[in-house]
C-alpha positions in Angstrom: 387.2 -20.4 93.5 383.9 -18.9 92.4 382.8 -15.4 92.6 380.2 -16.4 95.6 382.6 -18.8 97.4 385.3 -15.3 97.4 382.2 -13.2 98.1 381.2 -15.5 101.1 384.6 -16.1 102.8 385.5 -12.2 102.7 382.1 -11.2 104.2 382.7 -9.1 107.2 380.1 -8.5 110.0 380.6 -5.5 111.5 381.5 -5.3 115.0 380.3 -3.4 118.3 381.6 -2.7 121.1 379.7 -5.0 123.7 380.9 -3.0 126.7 379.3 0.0 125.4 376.2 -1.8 124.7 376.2 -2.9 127.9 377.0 1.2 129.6 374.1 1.8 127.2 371.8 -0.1 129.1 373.2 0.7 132.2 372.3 4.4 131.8 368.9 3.4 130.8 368.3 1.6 134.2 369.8 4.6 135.6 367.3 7.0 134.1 364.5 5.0 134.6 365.5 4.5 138.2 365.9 8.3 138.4 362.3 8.9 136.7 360.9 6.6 139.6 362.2 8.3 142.3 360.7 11.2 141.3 357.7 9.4 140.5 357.6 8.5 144.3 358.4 11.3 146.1 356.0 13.0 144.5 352.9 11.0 144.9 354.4 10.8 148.5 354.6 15.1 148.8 350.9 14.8 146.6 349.4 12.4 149.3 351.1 14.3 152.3 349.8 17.6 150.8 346.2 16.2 150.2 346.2 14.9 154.0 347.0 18.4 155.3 344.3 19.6 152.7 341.6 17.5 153.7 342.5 18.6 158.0 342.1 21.8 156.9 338.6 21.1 155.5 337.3 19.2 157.9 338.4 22.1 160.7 336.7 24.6 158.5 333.6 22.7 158.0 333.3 22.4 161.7 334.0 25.7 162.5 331.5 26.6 159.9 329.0 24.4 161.1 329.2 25.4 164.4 329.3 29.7 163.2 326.0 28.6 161.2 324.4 27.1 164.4 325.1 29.5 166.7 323.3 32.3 164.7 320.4 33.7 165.9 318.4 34.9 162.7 317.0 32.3 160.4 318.4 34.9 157.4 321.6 35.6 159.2 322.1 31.3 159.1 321.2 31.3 155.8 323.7 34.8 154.9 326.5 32.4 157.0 325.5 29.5 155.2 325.7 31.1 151.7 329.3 32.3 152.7 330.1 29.2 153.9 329.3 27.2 150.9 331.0 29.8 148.5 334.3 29.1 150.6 333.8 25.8 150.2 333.5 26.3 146.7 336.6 28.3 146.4 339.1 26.7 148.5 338.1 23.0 147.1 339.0 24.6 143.5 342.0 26.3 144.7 343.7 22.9 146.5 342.7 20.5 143.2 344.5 22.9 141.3 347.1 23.0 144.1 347.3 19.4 143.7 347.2 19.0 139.9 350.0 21.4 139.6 352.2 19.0 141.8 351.2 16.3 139.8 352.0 17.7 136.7 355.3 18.8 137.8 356.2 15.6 138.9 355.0 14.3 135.6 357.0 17.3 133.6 359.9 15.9 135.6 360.3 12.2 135.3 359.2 13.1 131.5 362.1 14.8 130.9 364.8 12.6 132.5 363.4 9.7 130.4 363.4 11.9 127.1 366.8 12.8 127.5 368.0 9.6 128.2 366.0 8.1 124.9 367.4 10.9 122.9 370.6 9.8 123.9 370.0 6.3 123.6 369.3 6.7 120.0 372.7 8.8 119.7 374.7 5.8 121.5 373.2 2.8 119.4 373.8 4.7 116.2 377.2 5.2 116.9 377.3 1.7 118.1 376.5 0.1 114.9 377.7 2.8 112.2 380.7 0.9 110.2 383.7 3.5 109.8 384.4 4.0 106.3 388.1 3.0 106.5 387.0 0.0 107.3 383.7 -0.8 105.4 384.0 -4.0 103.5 384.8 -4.4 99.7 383.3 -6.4 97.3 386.3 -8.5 95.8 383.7 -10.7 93.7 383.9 -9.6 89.7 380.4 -8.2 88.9 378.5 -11.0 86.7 376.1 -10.1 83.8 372.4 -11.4 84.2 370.5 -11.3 80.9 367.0 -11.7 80.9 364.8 -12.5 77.8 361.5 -10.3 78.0 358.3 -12.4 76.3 357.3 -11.5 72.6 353.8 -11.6 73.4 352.0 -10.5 76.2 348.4 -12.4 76.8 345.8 -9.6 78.2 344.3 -11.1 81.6 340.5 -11.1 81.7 339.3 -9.6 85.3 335.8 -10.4 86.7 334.4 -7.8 89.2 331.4 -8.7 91.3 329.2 -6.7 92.9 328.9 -6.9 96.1 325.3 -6.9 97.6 323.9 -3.5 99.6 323.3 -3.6 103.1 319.3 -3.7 102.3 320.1 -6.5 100.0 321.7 -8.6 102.7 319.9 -11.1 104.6 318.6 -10.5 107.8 319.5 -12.1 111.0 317.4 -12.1 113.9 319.1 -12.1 117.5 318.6 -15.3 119.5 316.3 -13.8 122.6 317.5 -13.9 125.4 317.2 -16.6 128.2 314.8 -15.3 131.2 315.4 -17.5 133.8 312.6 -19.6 135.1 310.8 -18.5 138.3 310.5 -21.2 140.7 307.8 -21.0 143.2 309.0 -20.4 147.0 309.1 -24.0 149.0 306.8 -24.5 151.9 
């Protein structure tokens, strides 16, 4: 038998576990399932929090409104109206960041379940695939000597660079115009 034939019937592909595989992936769905679950209870909490938000704003805008109305003054309206509009202001800032800090928390959250799990992941498939070392295949096949003859003369190779032409150099292309449709005159 030849070296290759002996190297070729005692090649060994390592094995793996399928059933782990298989738990690997299963843990994966499970995270990911996890991750939205969070994802949707939050935007449910976000949208159930921005509804309350936006009852609160309408009920102060009509409170306002009617506050502004009901002042006698044209400068106490406007002093009512300045206040109002500075309120406004404030709480409108005060729920986005409300809002964005939910959202980020949520984000922080599902984030951190699926970086875990990947972390992990990468953990499992390495020791899926790493060959013990009791059991890492020989090489039974004698090593065989390769001779190679260099050349006794080496020819030099001739290389042509051409320039390449500027940008001002190049020719000019002029955009087809565009198509304005005809006008066709109204029918009668």
């Amino acid at each position: 038998m030849s070296p290759f034939q002996t190297a070729w019937v005692d090649f060994k592909v390592p094995s793996f576990n399928v059933e782990a595989l298989l738990e690997t992936h299963r843990k994966n769905a499970a995270a990911l399932s996890a991750a939205h679950q969070i994802a949707f209870d939050s935007l449910k909490a976000l949208a159930q929090r921005q509804s309350e938000l936006i009852k609160a704003t309408v009920d102060d805008y009509s409170r306002v409104a009617n506050d502004v109305l009901t002042a006698v003054s044209l400068e106490e309206r406007a002093a009512k109206q300045a206040d109002a509009a500075r309120h406004a202001y404030v709480a409108t800032v005060s729920n986005v960041r409300e809002l964005s800090d939910m959202a980020l928390k949520a984000n922080v959250a599902a984030a951190d379940i699926l970086n875990a799990r990947v972390t992990e992941a990468f953990d499992e498939v390495k020791a899926l695939f790493a060959v013990p070392l009791a059991a890492a295949p020989v090489a039974l096949a004698a090593p065989v000597a390769v001779v190679v003859e260099s050349p006794a003369v080496v020819e030099p190779v001739a290389v042509v660079v051409e320039p390449v032409p500027a940008a001002e150099d190049a020719p000019v292309v002029a955009a087809p115009k565009p198509r304005t449709p005809r006008r066709t005159p109204p029918r009668r």
